[in-house]
DOZAMI-980212 format. One line per 3 residues: number of its first residue (from 1); for each residue x, y, z of N, C-alpha, C. Coordinates in pm, 1 decimal. Layout:
NUM = X:Y:Z:X:Y:Z:X:Y:Z  ...;
//
This chain:
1 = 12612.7:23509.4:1157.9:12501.3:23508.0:1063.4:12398.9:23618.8:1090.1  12386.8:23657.8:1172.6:12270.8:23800.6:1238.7:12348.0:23951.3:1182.5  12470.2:23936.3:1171.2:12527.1:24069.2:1099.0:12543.2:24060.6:964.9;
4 = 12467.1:24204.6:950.0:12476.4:24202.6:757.6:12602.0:24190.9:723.7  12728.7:24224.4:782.8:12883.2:24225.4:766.4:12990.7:24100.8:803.6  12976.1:23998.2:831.1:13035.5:23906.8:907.8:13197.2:23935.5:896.0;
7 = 13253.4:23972.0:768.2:13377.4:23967.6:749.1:13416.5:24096.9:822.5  13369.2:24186.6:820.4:13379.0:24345.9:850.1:13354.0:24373.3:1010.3  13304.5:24259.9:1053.6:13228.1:24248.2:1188.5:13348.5:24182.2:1227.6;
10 = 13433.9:24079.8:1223.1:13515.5:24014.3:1250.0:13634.4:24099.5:1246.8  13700.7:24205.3:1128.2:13750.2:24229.6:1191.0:13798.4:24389.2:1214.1  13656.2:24409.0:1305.0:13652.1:24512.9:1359.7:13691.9:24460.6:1511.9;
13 = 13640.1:24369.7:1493.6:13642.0:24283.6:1671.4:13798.8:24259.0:1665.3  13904.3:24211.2:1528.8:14006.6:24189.0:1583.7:14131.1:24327.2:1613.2  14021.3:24427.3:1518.1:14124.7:24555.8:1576.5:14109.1:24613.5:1711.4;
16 = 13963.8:24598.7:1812.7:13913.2:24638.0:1886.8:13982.6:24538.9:2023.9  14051.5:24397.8:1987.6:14119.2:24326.6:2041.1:14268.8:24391.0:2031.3  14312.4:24379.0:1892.7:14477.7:24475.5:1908.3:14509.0:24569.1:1987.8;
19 = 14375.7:24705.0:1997.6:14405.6:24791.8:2055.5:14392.3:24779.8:2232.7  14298.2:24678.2:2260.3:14304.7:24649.4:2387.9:14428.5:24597.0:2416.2  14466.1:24519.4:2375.7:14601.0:24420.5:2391.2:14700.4:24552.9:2399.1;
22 = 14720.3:24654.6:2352.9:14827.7:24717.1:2299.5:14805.8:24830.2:2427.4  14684.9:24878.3:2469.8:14668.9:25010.9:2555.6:14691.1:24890.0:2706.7  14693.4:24774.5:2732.9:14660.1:24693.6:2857.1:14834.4:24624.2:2880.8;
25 = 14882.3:24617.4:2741.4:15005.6:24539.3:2741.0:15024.9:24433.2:2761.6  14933.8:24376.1:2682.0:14837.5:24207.5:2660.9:14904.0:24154.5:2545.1  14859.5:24017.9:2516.8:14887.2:23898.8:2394.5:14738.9:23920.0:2359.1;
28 = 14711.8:23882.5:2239.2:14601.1:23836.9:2179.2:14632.2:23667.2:2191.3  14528.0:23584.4:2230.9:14618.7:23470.9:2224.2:14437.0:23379.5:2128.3  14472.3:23246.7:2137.6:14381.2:23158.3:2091.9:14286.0:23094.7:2207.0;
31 = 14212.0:22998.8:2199.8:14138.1:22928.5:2261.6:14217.8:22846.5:2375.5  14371.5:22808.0:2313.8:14460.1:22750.4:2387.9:14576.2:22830.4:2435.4  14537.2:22960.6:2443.7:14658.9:23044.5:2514.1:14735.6:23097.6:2430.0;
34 = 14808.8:23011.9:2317.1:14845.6:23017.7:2197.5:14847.8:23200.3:2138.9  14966.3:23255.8:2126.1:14952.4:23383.2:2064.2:14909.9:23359.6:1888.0  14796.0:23439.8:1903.3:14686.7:23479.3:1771.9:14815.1:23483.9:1643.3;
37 = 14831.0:23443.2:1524.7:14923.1:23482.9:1402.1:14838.1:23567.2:1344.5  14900.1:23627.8:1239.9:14857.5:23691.5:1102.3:14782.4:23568.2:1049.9  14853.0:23477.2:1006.1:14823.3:23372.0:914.2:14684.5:23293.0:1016.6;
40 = 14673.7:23250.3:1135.5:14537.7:23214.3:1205.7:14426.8:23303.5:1164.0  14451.3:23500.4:1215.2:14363.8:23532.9:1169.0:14310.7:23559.8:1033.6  14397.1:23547.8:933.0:14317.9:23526.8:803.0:14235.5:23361.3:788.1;
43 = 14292.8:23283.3:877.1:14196.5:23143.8:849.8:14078.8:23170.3:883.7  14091.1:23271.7:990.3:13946.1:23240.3:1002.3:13849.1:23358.1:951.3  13922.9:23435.0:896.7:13874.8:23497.5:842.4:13814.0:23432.3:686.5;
46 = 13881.7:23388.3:623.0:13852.9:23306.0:560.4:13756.0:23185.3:549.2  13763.3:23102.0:671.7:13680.4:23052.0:724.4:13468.6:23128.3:732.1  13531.1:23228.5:768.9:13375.3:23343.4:800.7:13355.0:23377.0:640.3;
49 = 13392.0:23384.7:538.3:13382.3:23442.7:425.5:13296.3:23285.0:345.3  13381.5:23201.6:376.4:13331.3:23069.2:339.5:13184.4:23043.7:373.3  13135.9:23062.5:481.3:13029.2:23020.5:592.2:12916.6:23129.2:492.6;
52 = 12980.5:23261.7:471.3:12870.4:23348.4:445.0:12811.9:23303.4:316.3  12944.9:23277.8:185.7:12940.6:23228.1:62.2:12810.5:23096.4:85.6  12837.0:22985.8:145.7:12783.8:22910.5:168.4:12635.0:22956.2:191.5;
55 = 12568.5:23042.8:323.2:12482.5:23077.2:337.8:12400.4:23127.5:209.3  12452.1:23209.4:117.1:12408.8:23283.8:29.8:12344.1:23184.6:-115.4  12466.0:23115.6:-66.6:12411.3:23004.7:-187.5:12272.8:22926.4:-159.7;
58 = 12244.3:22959.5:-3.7:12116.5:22826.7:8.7:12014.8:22980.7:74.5  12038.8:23113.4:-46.4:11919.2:23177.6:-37.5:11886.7:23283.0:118.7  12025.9:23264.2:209.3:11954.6:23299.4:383.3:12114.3:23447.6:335.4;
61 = 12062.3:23486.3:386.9:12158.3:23651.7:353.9:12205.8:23687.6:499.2  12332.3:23693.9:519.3:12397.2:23725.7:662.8:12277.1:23830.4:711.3  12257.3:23853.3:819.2:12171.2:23992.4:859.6:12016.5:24001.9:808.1;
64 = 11983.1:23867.6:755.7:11828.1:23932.0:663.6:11736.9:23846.4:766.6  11625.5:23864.0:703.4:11524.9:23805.8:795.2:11548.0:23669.4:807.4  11599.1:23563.6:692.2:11573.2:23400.7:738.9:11665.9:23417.5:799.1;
67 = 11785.6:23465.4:768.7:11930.7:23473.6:861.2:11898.1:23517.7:1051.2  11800.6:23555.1:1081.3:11718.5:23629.3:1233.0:11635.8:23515.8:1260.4  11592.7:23467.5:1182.0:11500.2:23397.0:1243.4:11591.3:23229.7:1252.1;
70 = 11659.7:23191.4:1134.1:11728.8:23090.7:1154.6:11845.4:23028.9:1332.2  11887.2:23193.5:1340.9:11977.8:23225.1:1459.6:11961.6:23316.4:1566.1;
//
């Protein structure tokens, strides 16, 4: 909610994860070890798109001032 970008922010973080994984010769995995899917990371990507939609509707703008001061 503090980044004007949430979706764009997300997944910059998951290419910035690929390429670590890929230069280290790593898994991307989950919370449970679990290797990361395509299909997980669009949930939650999806998921973050939802959250922002939501936000917007009750007036607080990812990155704006109530969005800073809320979080």
């Amino acid at each position: 909610p503090r980044s004007e970008n949430p979706p764009q922010v997300f997944n910059d973080m998951v290419a910035d994860a690929r390429h670590l994984c890929q230069e280290l010769n790593g898994t991307l995995v989950d919370h449970n070890l679990r290797g990361m899917t395509q299909k997980a990371l669009k949930r939650i990507s999806g998921q973050i798109r939802q959250i922002v939609h939501e936000m917007e509707q009750e007036g607080v703008t990812p990155g704006g001032d109530k969005s800073l001061r809320l979080f």
